[in-house]
C-alpha positions as CSV (number, residue, x, y, z in Angstrom):
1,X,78.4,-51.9,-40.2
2,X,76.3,-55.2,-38.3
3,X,79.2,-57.7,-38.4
4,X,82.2,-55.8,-38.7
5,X,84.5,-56.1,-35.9
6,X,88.3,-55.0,-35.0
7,X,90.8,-56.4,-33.7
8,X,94.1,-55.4,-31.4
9,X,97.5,-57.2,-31.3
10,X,99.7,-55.6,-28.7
11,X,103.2,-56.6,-28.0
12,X,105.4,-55.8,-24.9
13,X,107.1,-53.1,-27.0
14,X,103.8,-51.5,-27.9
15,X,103.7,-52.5,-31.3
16,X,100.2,-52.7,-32.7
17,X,98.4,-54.5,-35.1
18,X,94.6,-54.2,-36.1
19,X,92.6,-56.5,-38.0
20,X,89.6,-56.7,-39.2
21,X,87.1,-59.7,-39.4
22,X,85.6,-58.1,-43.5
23,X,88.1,-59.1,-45.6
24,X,90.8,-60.7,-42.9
25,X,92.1,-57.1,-43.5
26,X,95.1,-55.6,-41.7
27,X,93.6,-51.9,-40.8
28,X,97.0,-50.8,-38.9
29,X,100.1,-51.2,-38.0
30,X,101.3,-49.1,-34.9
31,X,104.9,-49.1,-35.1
32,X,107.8,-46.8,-33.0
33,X,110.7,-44.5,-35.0
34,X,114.2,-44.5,-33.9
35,X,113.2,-41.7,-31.5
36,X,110.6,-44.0,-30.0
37,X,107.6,-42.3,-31.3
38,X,104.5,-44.6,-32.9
39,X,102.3,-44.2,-35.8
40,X,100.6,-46.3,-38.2
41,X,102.7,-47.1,-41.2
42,X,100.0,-49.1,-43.6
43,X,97.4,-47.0,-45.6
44,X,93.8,-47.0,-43.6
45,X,90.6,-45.9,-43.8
46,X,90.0,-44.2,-40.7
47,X,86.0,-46.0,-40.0
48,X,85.7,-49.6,-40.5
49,X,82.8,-49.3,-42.6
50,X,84.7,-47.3,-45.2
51,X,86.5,-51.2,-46.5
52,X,82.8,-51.6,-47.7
53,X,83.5,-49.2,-50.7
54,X,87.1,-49.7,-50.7
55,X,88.5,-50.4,-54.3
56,X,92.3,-50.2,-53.9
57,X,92.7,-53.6,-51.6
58,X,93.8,-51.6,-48.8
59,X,95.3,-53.9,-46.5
60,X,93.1,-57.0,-47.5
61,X,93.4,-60.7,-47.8
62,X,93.9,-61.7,-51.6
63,X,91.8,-64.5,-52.8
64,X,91.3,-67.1,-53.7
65,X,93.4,-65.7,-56.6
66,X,96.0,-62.8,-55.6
67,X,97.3,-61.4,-58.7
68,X,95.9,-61.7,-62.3
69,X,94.6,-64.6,-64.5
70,X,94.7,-63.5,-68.3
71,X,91.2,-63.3,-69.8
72,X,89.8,-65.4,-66.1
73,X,90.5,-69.2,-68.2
74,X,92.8,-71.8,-67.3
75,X,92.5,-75.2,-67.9
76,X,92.5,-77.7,-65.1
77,X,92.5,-81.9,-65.8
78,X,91.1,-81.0,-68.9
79,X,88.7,-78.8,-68.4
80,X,88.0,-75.1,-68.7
81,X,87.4,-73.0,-66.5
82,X,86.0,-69.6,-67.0
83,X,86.5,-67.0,-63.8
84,X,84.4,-63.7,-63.2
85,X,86.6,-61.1,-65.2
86,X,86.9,-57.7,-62.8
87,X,89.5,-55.8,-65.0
88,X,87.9,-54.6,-67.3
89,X,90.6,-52.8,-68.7
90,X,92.6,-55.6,-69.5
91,X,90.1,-58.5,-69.6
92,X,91.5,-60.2,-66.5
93,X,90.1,-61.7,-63.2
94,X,91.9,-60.0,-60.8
95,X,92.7,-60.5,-56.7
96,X,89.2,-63.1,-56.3
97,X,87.2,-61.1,-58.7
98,X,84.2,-58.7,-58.2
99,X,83.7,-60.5,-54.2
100,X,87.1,-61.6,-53.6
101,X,88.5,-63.0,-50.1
102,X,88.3,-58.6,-49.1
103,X,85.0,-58.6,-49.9
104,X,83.7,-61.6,-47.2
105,X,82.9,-61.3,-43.4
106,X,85.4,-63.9,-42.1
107,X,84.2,-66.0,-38.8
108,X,87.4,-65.6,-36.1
109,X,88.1,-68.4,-34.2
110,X,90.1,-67.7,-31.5
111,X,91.2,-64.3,-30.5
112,X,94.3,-63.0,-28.1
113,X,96.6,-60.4,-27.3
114,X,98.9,-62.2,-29.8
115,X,97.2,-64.2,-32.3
116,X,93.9,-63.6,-33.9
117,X,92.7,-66.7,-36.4
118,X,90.0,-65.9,-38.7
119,X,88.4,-68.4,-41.6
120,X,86.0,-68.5,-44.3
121,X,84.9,-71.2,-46.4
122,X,84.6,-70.4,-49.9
123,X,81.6,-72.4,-52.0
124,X,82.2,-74.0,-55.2
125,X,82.0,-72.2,-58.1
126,X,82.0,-68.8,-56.0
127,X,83.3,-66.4,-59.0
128,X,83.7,-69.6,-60.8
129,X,86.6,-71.1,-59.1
130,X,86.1,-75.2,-59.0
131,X,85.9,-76.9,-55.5
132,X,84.7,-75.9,-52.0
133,X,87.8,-73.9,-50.2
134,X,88.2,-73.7,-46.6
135,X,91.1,-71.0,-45.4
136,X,92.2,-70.8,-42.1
137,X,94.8,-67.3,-41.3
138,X,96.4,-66.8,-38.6
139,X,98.0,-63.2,-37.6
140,X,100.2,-63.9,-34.6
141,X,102.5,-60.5,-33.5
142,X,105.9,-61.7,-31.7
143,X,107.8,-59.7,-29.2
144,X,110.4,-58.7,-31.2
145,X,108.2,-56.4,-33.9
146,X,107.6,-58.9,-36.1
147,X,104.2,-60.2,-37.7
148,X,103.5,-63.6,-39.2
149,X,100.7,-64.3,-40.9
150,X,100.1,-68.2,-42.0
151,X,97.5,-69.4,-44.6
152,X,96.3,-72.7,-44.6
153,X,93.7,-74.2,-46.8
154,X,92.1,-77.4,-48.1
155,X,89.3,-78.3,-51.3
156,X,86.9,-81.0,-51.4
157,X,87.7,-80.7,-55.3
158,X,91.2,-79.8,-57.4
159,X,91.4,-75.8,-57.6
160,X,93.6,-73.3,-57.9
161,X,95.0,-71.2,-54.8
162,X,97.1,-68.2,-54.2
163,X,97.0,-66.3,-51.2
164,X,98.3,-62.6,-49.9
165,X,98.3,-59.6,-47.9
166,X,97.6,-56.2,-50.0
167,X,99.0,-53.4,-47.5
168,X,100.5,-50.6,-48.9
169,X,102.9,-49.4,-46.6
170,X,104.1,-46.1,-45.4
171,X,106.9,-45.9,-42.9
172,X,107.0,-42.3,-42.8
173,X,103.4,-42.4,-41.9
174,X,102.9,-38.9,-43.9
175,X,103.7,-37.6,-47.6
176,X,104.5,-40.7,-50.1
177,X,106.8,-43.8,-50.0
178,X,109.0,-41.9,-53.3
179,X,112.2,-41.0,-50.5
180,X,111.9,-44.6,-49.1
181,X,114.9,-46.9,-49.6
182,X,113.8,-50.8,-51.1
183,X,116.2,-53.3,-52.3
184,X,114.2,-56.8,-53.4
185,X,116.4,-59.6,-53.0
186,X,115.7,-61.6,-56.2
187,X,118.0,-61.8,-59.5
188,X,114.9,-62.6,-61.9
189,X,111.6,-61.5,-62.9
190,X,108.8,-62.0,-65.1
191,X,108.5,-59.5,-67.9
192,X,104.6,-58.3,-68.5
193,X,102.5,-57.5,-71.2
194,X,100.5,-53.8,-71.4
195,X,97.8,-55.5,-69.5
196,X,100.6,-57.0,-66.4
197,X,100.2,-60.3,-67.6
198,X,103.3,-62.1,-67.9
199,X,104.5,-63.3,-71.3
200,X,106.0,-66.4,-70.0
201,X,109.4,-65.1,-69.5
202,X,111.4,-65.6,-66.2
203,X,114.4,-62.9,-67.1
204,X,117.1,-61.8,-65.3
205,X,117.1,-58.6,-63.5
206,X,120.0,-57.2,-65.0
207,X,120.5,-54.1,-66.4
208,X,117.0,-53.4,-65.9
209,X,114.8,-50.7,-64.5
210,X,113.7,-54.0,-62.0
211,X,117.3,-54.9,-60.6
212,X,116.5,-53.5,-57.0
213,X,119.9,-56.0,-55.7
214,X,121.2,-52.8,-54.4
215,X,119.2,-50.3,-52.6
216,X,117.4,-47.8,-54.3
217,X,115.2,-45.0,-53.3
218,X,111.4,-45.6,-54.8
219,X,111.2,-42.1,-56.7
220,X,113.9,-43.6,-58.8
221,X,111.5,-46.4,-60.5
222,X,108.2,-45.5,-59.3
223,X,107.1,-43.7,-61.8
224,X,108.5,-46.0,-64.6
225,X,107.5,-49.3,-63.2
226,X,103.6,-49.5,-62.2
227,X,104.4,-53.3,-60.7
228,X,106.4,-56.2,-61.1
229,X,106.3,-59.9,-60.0
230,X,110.3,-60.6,-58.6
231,X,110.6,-64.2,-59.6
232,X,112.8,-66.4,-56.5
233,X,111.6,-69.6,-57.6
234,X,109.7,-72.9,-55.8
235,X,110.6,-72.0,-52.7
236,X,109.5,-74.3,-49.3
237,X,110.7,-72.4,-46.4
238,X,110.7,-68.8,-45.4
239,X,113.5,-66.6,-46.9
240,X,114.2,-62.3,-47.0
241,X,112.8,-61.3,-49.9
242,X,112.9,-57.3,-49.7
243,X,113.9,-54.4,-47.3
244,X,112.1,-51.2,-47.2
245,X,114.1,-48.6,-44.9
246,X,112.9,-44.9,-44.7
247,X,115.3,-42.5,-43.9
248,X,113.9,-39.4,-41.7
249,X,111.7,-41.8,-38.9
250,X,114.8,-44.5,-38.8
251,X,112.0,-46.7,-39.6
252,X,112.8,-50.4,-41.7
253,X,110.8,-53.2,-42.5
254,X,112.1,-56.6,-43.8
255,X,109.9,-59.1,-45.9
256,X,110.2,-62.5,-45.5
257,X,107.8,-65.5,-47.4
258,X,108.0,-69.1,-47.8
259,X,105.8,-68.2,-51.9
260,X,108.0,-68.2,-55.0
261,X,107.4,-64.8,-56.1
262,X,106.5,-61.4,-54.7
263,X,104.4,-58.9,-56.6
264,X,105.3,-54.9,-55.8
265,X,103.4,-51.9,-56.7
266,X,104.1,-48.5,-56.1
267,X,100.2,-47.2,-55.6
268,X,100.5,-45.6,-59.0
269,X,96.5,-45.7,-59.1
270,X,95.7,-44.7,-55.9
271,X,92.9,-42.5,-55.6
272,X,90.1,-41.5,-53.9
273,X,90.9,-40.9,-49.6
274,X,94.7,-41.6,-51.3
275,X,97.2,-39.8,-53.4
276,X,99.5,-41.9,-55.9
277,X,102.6,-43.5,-54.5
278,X,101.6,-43.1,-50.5
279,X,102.4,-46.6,-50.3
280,X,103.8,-49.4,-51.8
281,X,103.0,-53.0,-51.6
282,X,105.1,-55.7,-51.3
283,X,103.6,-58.7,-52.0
284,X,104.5,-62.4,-51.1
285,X,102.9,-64.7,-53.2
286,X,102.6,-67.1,-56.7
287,X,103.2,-65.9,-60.1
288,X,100.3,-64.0,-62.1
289,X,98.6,-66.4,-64.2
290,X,101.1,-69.3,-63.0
291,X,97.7,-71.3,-64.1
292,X,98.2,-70.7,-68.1
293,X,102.1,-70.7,-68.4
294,X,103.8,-74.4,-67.2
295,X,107.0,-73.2,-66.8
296,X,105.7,-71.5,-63.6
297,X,105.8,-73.0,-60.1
298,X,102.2,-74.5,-60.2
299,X,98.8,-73.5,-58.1
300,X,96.9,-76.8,-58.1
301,X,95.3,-77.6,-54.7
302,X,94.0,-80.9,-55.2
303,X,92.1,-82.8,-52.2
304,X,93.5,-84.1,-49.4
305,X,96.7,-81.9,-50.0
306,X,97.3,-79.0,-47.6
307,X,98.3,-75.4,-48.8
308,X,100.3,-73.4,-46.4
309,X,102.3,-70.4,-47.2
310,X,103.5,-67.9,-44.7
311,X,104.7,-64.2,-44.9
312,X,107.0,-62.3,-42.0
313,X,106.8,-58.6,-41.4
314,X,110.1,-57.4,-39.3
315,X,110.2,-54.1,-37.8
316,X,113.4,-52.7,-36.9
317,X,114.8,-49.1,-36.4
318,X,118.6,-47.9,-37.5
């Protein structure tokens, strides 16, 4: 596709990351099992031009609204604001609407063996959202397995703003995630309603299908739980939030992020060039419709502030 590029983080391990420039999309990750051996442990499509018709969010950037807004309204200063609604199931705008943040051809700005940083400037009123938005992401690969990637973004007007990574991850590379091992480091959550809209709630975890303290392989709750927003509160810097571990390739990944909640989904309603449950996201990022319940941390970007939130991928073996 005219436009569409790729491109290749390598570290001195031989880890490797490939992004591409539609939808700041992560389009593999080239990691090595305890017996040394590498394959790529996020869902792909295997030709670039396939994203174009992608409708899971395969490894995309979320925005400029990751999650769900209930019936696409909030009100902002006094004003409301009407979003596109792309859920037409449940009436919601969901992850940016019908031409989200996945959707654009983002311009990169510097490029290295390391680091790639891509940015797109997002015009006011682009699936209704108030305010001109200008996002600068950086995905920098360190030596020691490990992928950052940092969001930073302005608006000449107040907004709202929340930012993520969509990969659905595999670290068996074959068959589904259901024998992988997850424990989610979080003692609350926010209880949904049939549409996964949260009913204002922040509940504890215990005694719940969602208390993942202690690990837990995902066949245990996949099937039961479709996704859930772990609630850790306003949090400014980075902190573990879950550990996926799989058992056969020795493979584990930790998530770390500096947002105060992270969304998971098993990939119940995968379809298509996937089956259910080959991956599952883990997702780093504010509470679904944080904009129409005030008892959640907020997502106001007014002008002149600066939003930066960061997420860490850590590959180890055991």
């Amino acid at each position: 596709m005219s436009g569409i590029k790729q491109y290749v983080l390598v570290n001195r391990r031989g880890m490797r990351v490939a992004v591409s420039n539609f939808g700041a999309t992560i389009t593999g990750i080239n990691v090595a099992d305890r017996s040394g051996h590498f394959a790529n442990v996020v869902l792909s499509y295997p030709n670039l031009e396939d994203y174009r018709q992608d409708n899971h969010y395969i490894g995309a950037t979320l925005g400029r609204y990751a999650n769900r807004i209930k019936n696409g309204r909030f009100n902002l200063q006094g004003k409301e604001i009407q979003l596109a609604v792309n859920e037409h199931d449940g009436h919601n705008h969901l992850h940016g609407g019908f031409s989200g943040f996945n959707r654009k051809l983002w311009q990169v700005l510097e490029y290295s063996k390391q680091r790639v940083t891509l940015q797109y400037s997002s015009p006011a009123n682009e699936e209704g959202f108030p305010g001109t938005l200008s996002v600068n992401l950086v995905y920098a690969l360190g030596e020691e397995d490990e992928l950052w990637i940092t969001y930073q973004a302005t608006s000449q007007a107040a907004t709202i703003v929340n930012l993520s990574n969509h990969s659905y991850f595999n670290l068996a590379a074959k068959g589904t995630a259901g024998e992988h091992s997850l424990q989610i480091y979080a003692d609350q959550y926010t209880p949904m309603d049939t549409h996964f809209i949260p009913t204002g709630e922040i509940r504890s975890v215990e005694n719940t299908l969602f208390d993942l303290r202690k690990e837990a392989l995902v066949k245990e709750v996949m099937e039961e739980v479709v996704t859930v927003n772990y609630a850790f509160g306003s949090l400014q810097e980075l902190r573990l939030m879950a550990k996926l571990r799989e058992q056969k390739s020795g493979r584990q990944l930790e998530i770390s992020g500096t947002q105060p909640g992270m969304q998971v989904y098993f990939g119940n309603f995968l379809a298509g060039a996937f089956q259910p449950f080959q991956g599952i996201c883990l997702e780093p990022q504010h509470y679904p419709d944080a904009p129409n319940q005030p008892a959640f941390p907020s997502t106001v970007l007014n002008p002149n502030e600066l939003y930066e939130q960061q997420i860490c991928y850590r590959f180890t073996n055991f």
